[in-house]
DRENDO-1510 file (C-alpha; in Angstrom, 1 decimal, always signed):
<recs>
REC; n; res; u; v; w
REC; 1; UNK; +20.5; +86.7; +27.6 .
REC; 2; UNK; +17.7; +84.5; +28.7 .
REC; 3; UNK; +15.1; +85.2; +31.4 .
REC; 4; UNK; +14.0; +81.5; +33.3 .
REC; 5; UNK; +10.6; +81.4; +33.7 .
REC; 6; UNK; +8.3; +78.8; +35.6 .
REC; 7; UNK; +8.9; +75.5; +33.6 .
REC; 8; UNK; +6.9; +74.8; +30.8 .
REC; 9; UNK; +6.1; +78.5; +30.3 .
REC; 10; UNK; +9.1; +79.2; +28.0 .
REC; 11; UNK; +11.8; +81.9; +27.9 .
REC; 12; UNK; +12.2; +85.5; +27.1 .
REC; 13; UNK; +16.4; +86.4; +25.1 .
REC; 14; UNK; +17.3; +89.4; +24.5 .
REC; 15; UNK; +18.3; +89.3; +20.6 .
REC; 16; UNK; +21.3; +91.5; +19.5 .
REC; 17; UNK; +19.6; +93.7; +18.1 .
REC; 18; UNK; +18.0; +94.7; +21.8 .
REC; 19; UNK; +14.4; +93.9; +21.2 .
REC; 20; UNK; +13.3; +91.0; +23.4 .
REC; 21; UNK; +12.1; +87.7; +21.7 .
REC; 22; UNK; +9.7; +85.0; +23.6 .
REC; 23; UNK; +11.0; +81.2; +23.1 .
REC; 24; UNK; +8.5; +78.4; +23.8 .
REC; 25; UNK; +7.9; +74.6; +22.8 .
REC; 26; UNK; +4.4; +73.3; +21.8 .
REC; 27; UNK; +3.0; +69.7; +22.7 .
REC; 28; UNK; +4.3; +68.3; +19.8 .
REC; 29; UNK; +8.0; +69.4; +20.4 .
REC; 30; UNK; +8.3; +72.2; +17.9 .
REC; 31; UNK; +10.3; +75.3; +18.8 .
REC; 32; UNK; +8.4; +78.5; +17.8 .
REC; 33; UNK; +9.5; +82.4; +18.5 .
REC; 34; UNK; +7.7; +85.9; +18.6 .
REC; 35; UNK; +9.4; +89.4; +19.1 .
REC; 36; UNK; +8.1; +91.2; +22.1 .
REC; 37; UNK; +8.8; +95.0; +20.7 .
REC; 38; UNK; +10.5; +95.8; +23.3 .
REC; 39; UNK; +13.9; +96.2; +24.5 .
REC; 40; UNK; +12.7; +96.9; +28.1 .
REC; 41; UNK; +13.0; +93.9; +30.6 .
REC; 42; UNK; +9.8; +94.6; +32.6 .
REC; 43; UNK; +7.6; +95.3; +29.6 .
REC; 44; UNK; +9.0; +92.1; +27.9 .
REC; 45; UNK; +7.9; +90.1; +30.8 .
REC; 46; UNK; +4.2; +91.3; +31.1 .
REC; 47; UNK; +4.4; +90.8; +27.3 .
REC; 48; UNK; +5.1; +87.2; +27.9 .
REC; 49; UNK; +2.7; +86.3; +30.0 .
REC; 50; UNK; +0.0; +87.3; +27.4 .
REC; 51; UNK; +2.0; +84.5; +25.1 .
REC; 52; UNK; +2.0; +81.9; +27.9 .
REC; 53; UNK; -1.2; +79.9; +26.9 .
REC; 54; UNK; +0.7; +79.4; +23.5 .
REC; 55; UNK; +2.8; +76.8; +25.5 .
REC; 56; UNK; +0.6; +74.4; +25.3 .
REC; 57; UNK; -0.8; +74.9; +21.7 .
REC; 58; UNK; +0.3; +73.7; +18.3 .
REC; 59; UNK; -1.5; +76.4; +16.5 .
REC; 60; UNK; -3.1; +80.2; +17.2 .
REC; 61; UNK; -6.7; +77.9; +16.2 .
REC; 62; UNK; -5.8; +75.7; +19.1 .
REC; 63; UNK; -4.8; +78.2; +21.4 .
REC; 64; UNK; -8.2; +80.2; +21.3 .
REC; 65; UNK; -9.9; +76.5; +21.5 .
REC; 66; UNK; -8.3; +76.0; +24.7 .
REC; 67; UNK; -9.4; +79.3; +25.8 .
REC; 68; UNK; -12.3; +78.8; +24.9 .
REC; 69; UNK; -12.8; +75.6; +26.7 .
REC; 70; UNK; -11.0; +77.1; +29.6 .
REC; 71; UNK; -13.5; +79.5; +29.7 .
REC; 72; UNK; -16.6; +76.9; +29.5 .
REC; 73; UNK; -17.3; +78.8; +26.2 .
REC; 74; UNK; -17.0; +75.9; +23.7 .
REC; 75; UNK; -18.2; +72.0; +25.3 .
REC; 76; UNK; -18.6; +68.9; +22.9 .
REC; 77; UNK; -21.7; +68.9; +21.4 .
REC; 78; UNK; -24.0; +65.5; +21.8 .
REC; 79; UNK; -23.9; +63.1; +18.9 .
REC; 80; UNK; -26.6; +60.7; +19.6 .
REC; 81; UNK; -25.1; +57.0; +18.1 .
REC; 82; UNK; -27.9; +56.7; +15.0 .
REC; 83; UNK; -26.4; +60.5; +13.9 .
REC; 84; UNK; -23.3; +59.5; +13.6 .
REC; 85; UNK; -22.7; +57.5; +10.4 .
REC; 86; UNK; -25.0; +61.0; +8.6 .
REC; 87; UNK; -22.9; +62.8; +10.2 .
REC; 88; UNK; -19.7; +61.7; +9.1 .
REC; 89; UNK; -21.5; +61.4; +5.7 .
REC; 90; UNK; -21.7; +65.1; +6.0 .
REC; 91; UNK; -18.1; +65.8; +5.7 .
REC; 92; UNK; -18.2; +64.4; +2.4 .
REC; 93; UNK; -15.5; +62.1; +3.6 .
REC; 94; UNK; -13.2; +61.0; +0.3 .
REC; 95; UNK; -12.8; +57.3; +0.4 .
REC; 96; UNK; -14.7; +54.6; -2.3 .
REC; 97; UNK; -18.1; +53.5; -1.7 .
REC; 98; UNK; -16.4; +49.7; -0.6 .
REC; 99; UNK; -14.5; +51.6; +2.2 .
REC; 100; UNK; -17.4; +53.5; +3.2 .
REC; 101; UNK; -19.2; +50.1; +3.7 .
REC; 102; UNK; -16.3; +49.1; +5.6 .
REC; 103; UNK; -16.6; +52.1; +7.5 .
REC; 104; UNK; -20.1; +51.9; +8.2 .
REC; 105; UNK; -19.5; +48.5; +9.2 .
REC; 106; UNK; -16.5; +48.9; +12.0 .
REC; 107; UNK; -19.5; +51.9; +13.1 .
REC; 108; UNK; -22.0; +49.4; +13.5 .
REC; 109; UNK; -20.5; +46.9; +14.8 .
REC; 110; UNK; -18.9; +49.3; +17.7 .
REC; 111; UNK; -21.8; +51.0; +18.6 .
REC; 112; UNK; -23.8; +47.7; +19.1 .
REC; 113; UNK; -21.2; +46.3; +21.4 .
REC; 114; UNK; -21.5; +49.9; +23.6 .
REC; 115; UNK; -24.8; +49.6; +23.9 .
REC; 116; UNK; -24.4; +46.4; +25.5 .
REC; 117; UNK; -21.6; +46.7; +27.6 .
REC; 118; UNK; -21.7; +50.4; +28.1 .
REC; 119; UNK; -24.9; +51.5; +28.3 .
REC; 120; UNK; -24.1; +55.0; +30.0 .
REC; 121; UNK; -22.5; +56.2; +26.5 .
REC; 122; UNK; -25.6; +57.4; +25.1 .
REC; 123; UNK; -23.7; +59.7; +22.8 .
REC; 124; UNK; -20.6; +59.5; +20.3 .
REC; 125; UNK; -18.6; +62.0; +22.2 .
REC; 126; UNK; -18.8; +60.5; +25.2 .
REC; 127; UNK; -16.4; +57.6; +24.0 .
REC; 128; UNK; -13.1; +57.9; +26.0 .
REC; 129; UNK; -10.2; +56.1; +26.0 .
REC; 130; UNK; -11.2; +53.5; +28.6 .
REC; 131; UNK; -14.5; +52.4; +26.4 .
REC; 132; UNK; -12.0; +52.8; +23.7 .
REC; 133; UNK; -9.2; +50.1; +25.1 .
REC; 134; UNK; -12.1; +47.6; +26.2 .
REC; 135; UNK; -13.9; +47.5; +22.8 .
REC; 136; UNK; -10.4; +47.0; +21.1 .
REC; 137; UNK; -9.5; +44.3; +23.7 .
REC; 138; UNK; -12.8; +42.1; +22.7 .
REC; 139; UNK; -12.2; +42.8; +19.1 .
REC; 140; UNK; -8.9; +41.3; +19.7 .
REC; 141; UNK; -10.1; +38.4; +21.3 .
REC; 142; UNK; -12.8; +37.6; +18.8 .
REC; 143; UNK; -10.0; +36.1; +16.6 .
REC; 144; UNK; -9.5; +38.1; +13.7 .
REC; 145; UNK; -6.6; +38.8; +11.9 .
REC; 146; UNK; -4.5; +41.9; +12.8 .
REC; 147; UNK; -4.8; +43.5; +9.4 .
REC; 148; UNK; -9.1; +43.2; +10.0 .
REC; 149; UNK; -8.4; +44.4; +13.4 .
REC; 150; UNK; -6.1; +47.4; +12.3 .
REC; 151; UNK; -8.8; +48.0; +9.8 .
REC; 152; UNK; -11.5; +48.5; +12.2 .
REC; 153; UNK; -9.9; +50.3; +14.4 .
REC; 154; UNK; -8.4; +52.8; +12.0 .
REC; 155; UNK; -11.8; +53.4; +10.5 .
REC; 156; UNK; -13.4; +54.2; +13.9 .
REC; 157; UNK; -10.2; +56.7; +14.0 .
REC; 158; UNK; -10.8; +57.8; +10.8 .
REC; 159; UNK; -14.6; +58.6; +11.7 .
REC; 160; UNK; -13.4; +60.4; +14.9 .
REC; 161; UNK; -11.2; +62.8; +13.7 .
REC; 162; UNK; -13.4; +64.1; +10.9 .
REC; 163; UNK; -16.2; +64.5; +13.8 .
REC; 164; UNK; -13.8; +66.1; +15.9 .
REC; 165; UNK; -13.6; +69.6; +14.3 .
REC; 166; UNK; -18.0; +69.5; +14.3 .
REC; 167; UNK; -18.6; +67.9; +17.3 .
REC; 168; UNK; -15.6; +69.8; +19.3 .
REC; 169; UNK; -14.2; +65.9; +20.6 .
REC; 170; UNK; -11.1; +66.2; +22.2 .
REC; 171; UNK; -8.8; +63.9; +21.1 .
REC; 172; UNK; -9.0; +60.8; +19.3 .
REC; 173; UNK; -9.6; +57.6; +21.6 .
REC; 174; UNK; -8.9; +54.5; +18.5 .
REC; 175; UNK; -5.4; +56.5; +17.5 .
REC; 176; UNK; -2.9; +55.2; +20.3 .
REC; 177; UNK; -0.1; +53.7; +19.0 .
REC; 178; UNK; +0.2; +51.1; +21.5 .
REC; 179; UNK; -3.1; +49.6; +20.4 .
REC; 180; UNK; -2.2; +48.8; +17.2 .
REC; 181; UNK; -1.4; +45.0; +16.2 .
REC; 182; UNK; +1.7; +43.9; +14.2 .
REC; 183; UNK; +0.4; +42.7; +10.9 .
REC; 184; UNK; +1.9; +39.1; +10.3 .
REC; 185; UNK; +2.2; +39.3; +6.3 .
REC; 186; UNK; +2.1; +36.0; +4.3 .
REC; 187; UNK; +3.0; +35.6; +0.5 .
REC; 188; UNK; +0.7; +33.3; -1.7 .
REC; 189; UNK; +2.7; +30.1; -2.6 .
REC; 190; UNK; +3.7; +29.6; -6.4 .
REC; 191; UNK; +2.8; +26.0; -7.7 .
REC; 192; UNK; +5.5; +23.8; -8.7 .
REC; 193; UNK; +5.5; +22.0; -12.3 .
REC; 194; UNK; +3.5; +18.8; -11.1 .
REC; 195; UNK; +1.2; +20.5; -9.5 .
REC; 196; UNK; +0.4; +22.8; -12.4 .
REC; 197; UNK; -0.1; +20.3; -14.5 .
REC; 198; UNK; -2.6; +18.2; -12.0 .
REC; 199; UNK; -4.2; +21.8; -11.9 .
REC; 200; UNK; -4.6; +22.4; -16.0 .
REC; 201; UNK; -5.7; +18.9; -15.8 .
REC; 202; UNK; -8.8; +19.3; -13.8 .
REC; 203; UNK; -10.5; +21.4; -16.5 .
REC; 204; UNK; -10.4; +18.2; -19.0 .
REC; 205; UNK; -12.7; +16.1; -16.7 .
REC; 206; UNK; -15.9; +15.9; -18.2 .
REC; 207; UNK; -17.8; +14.7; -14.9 .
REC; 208; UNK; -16.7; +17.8; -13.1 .
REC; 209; UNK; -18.6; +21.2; -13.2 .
REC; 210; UNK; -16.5; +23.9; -13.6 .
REC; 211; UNK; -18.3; +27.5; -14.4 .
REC; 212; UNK; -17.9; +28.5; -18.0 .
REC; 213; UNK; -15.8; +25.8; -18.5 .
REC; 214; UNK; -13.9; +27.2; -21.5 .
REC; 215; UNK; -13.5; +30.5; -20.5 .
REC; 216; UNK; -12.5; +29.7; -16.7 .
REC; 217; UNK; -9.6; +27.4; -18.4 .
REC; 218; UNK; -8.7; +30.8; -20.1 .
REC; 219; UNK; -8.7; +33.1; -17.4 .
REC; 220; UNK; -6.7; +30.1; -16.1 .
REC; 221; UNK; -3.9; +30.4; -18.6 .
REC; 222; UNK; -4.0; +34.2; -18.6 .
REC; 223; UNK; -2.7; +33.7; -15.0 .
REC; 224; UNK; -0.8; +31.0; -14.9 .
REC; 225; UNK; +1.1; +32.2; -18.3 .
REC; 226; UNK; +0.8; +35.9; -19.0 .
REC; 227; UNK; +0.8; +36.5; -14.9 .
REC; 228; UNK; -2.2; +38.7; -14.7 .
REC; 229; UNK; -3.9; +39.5; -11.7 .
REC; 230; UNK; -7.7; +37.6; -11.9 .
REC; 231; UNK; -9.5; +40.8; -12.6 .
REC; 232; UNK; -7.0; +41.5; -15.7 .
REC; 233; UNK; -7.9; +38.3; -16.7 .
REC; 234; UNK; -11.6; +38.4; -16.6 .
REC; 235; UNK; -12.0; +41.8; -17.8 .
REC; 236; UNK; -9.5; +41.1; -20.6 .
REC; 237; UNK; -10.1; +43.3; -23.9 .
REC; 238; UNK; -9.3; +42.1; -27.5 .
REC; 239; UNK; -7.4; +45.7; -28.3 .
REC; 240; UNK; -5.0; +44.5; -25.9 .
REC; 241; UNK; -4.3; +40.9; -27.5 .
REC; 242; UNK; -1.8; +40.6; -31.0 .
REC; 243; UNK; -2.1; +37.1; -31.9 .
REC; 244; UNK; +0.4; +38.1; -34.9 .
REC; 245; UNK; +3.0; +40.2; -32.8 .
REC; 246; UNK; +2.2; +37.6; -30.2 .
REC; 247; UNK; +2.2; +39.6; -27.2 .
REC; 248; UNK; -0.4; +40.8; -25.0 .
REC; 249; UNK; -0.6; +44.8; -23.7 .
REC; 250; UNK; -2.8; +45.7; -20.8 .
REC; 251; UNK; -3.0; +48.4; -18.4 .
REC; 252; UNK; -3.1; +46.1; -15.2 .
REC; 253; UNK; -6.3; +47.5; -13.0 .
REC; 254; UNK; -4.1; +47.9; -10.1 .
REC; 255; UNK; -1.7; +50.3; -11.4 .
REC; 256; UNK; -4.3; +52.1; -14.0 .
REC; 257; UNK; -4.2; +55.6; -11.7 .
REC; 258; UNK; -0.3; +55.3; -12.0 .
REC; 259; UNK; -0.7; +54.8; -16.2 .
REC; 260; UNK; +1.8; +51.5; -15.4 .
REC; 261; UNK; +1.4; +48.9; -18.2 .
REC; 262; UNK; +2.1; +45.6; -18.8 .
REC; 263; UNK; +3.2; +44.0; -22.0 .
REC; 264; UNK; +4.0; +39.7; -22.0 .
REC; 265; UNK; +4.9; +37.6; -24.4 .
REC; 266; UNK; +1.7; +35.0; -25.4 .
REC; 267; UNK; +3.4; +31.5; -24.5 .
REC; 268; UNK; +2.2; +28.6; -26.9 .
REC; 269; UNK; -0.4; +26.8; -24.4 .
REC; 270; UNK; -2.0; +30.4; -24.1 .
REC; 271; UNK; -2.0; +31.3; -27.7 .
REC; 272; UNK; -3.6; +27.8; -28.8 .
REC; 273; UNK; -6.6; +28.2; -26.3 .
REC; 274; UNK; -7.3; +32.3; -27.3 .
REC; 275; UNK; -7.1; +31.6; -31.0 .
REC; 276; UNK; -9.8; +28.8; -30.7 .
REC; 277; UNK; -12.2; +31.6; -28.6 .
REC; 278; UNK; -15.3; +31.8; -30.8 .
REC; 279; UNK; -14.8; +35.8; -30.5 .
REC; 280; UNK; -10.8; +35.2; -31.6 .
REC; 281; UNK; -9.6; +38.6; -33.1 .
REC; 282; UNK; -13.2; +40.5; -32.9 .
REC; 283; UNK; -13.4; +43.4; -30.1 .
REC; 284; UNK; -14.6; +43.4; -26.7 .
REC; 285; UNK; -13.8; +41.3; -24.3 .
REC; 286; UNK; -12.2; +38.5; -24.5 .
REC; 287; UNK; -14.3; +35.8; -22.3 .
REC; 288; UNK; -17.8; +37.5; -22.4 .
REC; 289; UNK; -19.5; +35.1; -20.3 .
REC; 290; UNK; -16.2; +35.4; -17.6 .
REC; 291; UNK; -16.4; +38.9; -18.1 .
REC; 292; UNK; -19.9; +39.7; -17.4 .
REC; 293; UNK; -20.2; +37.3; -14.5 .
REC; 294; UNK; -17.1; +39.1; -12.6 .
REC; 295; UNK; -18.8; +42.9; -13.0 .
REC; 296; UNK; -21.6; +41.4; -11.2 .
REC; 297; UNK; -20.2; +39.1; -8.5 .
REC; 298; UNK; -16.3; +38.5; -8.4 .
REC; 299; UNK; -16.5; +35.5; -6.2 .
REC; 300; UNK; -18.7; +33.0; -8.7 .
REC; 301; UNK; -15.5; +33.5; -10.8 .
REC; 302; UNK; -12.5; +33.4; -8.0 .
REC; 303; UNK; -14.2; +31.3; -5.9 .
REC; 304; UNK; -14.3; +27.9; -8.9 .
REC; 305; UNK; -10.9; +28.7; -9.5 .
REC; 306; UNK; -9.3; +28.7; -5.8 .
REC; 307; UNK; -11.3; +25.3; -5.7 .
REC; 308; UNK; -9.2; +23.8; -8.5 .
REC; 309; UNK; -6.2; +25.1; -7.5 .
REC; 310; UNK; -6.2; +24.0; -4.2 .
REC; 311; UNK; -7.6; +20.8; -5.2 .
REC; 312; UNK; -4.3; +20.7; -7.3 .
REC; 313; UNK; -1.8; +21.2; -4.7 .
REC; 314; UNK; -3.6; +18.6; -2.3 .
REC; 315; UNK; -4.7; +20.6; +0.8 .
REC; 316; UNK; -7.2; +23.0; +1.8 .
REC; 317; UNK; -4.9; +26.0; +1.2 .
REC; 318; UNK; -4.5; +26.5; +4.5 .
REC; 319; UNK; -1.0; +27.1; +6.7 .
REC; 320; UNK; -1.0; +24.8; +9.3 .
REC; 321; UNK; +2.7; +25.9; +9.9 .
REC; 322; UNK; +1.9; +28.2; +12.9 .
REC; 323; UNK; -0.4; +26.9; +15.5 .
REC; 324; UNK; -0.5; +30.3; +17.2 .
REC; 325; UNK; -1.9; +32.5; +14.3 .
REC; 326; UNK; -4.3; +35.1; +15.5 .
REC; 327; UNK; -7.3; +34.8; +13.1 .
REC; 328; UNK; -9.7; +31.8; +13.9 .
REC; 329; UNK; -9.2; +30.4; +10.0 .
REC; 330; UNK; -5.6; +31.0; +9.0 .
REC; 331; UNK; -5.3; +32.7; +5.4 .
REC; 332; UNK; -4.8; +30.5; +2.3 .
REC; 333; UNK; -1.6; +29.9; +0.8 .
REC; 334; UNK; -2.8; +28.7; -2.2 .
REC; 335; UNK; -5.5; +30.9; -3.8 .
REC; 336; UNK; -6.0; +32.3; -7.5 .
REC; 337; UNK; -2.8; +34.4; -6.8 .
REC; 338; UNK; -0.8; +31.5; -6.8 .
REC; 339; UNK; -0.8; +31.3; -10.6 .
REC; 340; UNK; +0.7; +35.0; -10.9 .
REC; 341; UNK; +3.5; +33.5; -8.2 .
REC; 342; UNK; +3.9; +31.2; -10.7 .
REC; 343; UNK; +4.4; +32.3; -13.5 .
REC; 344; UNK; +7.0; +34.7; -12.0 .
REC; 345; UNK; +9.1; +31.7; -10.4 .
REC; 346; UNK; +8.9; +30.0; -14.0 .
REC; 347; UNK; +9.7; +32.8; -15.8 .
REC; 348; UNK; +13.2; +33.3; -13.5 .
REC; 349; UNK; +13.9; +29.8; -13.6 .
REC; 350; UNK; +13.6; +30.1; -17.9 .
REC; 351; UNK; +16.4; +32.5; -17.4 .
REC; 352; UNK; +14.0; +36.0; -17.4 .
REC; 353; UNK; +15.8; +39.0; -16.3 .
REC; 354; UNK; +14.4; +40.9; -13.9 .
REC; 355; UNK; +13.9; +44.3; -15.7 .
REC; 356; UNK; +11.8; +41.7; -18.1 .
REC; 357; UNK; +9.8; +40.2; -15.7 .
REC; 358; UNK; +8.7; +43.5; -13.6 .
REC; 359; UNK; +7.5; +45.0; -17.6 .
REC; 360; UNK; +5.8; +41.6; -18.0 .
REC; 361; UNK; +3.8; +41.7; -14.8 .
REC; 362; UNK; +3.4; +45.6; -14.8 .
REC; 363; UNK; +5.6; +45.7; -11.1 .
REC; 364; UNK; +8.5; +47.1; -10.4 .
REC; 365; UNK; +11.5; +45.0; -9.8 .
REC; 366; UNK; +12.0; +45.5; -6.0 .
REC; 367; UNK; +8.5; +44.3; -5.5 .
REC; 368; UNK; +9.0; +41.5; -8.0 .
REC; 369; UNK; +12.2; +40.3; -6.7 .
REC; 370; UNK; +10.3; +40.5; -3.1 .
REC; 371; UNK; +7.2; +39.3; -3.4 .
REC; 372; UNK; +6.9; +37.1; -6.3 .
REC; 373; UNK; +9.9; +34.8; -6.8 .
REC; 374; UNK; +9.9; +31.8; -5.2 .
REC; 375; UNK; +12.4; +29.6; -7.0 .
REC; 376; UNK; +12.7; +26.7; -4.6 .
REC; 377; UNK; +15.2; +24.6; -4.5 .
REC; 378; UNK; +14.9; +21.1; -6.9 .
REC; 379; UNK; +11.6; +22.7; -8.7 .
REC; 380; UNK; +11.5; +21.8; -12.2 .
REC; 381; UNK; +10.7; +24.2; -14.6 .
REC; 382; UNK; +7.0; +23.8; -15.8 .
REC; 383; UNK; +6.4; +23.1; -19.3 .
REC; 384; UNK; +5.9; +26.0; -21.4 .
REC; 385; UNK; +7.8; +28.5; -19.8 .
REC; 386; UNK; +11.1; +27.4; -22.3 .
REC; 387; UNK; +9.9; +29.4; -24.8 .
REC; 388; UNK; +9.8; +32.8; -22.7 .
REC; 389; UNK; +13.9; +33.7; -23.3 .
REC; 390; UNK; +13.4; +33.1; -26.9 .
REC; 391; UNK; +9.9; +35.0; -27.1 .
REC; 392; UNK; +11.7; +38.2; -25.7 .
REC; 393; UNK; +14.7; +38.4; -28.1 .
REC; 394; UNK; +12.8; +37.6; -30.9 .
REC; 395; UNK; +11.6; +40.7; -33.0 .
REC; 396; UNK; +7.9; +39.8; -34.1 .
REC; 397; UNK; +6.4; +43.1; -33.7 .
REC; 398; UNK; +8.8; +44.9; -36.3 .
REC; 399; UNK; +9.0; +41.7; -38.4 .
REC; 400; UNK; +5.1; +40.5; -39.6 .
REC; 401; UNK; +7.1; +37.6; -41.2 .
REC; 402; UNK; +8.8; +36.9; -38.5 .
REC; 403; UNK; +5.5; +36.5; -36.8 .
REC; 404; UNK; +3.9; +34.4; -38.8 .
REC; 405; UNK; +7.1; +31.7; -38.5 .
REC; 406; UNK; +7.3; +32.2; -34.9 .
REC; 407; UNK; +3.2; +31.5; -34.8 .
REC; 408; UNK; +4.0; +28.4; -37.3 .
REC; 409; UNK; +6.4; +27.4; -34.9 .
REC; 410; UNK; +4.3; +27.3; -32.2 .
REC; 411; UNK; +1.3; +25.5; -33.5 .
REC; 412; UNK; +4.2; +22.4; -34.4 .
REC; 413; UNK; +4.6; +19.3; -32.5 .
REC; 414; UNK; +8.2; +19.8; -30.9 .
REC; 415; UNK; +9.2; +16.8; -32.4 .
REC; 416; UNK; +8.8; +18.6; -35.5 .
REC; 417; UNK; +11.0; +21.9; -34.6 .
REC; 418; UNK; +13.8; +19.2; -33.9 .
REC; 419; UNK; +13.5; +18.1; -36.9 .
REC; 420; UNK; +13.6; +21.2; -39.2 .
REC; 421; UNK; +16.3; +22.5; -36.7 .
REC; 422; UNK; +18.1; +19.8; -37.5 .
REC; 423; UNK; +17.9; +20.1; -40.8 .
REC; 424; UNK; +18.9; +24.1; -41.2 .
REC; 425; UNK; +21.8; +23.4; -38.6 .
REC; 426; UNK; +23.0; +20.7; -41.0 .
REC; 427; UNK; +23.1; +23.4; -43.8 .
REC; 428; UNK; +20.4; +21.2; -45.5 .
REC; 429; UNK; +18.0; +24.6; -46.2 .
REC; 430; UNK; +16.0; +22.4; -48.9 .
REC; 431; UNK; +15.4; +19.8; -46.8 .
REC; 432; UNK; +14.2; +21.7; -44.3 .
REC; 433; UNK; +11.9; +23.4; -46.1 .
REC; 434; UNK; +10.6; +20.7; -47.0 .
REC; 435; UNK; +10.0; +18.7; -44.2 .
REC; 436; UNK; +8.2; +22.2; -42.8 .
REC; 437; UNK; +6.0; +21.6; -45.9 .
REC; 438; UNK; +5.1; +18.1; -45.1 .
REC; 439; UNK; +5.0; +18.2; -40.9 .
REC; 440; UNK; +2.2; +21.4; -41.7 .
REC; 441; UNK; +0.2; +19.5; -44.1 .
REC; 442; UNK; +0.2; +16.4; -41.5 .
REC; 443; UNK; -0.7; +18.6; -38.7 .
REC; 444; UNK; -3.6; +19.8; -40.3 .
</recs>
């Protein structure tokens, strides 16, 4: 039976087997229970009251901390705000070097805005949750988006809780749930057919400058046709190109720790442009100039190619749609991503399976069928993308002759495929051979 006890101090039952057991809850709900050794009432109560402090307490380490601090034994130890960021160092904290920046950023930017408005907070762990809610609240009202916000906020948790153990800070002031922000997500836009070609057209004016002009139109095509991500693109390798099998095989950057590949198909406008690279079949990478350019500053390569492609779809790339969004420049719908949206929407609207398409973007299907379809309703398919259907069912990588017609094939006027099609579906195989002979001599 159960002995009631002053609430919040738990119970002492009486187990069948006679000995008494104490019953209590911690702070975070969780039902815990410790024999007494005795099966005498009296002593089971005095036994109890040594457990009582364990009420409150998730763990025996917590419990002597709060005796400890009970007991004035254990205080927080000062953390003057220039110590911090080695300090936090000195946990050997796990994340990249870019998040650490990040990091050390949110830090900065935090401890400057303190010192301003509350002077009085001379040390880190004197931050409560007042000075907490206030910085938040201007962080808010600067403008920027919930996800930056989130960020920033998260990090200055992130910072706090490995300081806590160290510095003996009592809970964690940035971790409320209440002041986090609901993150408004928003998909890139794919291009539709005329504005794909306005945007491969761009790279054929001769007065514009364009970066690398050859290569960029590349990295271009790589997107817009194979669906790579920009870094796949740039950072392309030759091992992973078959002109002959005509597909390309990467291991997408994103998914590299998950050993996820990628293996597409090389449509004709992208196999015309990488066979006329001056490094065509050699090893390395595949645009040199791109390549090396990206290593040292990603922008000078995304930042030409968002130009073009929102000069192609005729705005800014901004949504105007929602006059109440949070950050002071809303994000771009149109951005170097587009062309991987792209390429997607084309390649369902060609008739692509979706098992297909997530192997040809290295995705799963639940995130390509999410995220990266976007077949809107009277889009035309863009030209090109035709050939995908026929590209998978064909079997060029166990065929080398096969290949070889299929790369023929490619390389010929369409007007000239109707032509020996017609010839073969008439039975006429002489005649079709023939007019292959002739239409390849005139091409050259």
């Amino acid at each position: 039976m159960a002995r009631k006890r002053s609430h919040g101090t738990g119970s002492i039952i009486k187990a069948s087997s006679g000995m008494y057991q104490f019953f209590w809850t911690d702070a975070n709900g969780k039902r815990h229970k410790k024999s007494l050794r005795t099966k005498d009432r009296a002593t089971a109560l005095e036994r109890a009251k040594e457990h009582e402090a364990a009420t409150n307490a998730v763990d025996r380490e917590e419990v002597l901390m709060q005796a400890a601090r009970a007991r004035q034994i254990i205080r927080s130890r000062e953390l003057p705000m220039a110590d911090v960021w080695p300090a936090f160092e000195g946990t050997n904290p796990s994340a990249s070097a870019g998040t650490l920046r990040n990091y050390e950023r949110a830090l900065r930017d935090c401890v400057a805005w303190l010192a301003e408005h509350r002077p009085s907070i001379v040390s880190f762990t004197q931050i409560d949750e007042e000075a907490a809610n206030a910085y938040l609240a201007e962080l808010w009202r600067s403008g920027i988006s919930a996800n930056t916000y989130n960020y920033r906020r998260n990090a200055l948790g992130c910072i706090t809780k490995a300081l806590s153990g160290p510095y003996h800070i009592e809970g964690n002031p940035w971790t409320r749930p209440d002041s986090r922000k609901a993150e408004a997500k928003q998909n890139r836009l794919a291009l539709t057919s005329e504005q794909t070609t306005a945007f491969l057209a761009l790279f054929d004016e001769p007065e514009r400058h364009v970066i690398h002009r050859d290569e960029l139109r590349v990295v271009a095509l790589l997107c817009l046709y194979a669906g790579m991500r920009l870094k796949d693109a740039c950072l392309l390798q030759w091992h992973s190109v078959d002109l002959t099998a005509g597909r390309i095989v990467y291991t997408p950057a994103k998914t590299a720790q998950k050993g996820k590949s990628a293996a597409v198909p090389i449509l004709p406008p992208l196999r015309s442009a990488l066979a006329d690279l001056p490094s065509s079949g050699t090893s390395g990478d595949v645009l040199p100039a791109v390549a090396d350019n990206y290593r040292r500053n990603p922008d000078g390569i995304q930042k030409p190619l968002v130009t073009l492609v929102h000069e192609a779809t005729g705005t800014d790339g901004r949504d105007r749609a929602n006059g109440a969004v949070q950050r002071k420049v809303a994000r771009s719908v149109y951005g170097a991503h587009s062309l991987r949206h792209t390429f997607a929407t084309m390649a369902a609207m060609a008739g692509v399976k979706a098992a297909y398409l997530a192997l040809m973007l290295g995705d799963n299907i639940t995130t390509v069928q999410r995220y990266y379809v976007h077949v809107g309703f009277g889009m035309a398919l863009a030209r090109g993308f035709e050939s995908i259907p026929k590209m998978i069912g064909a079997k060029s990588a166990e065929n080398p002759a096969r290949a070889k017609l299929h790369q023929l094939a490619d390389e010929l006027p369409i007007a000239a495929i109707q032509r020996i099609l017609a010839a073969l579906q008439a039975g006429n195989d002489a005649t079709a051979i023939s007019d292959a002979r002739t239409i390849s001599l005139e091409a050259k």
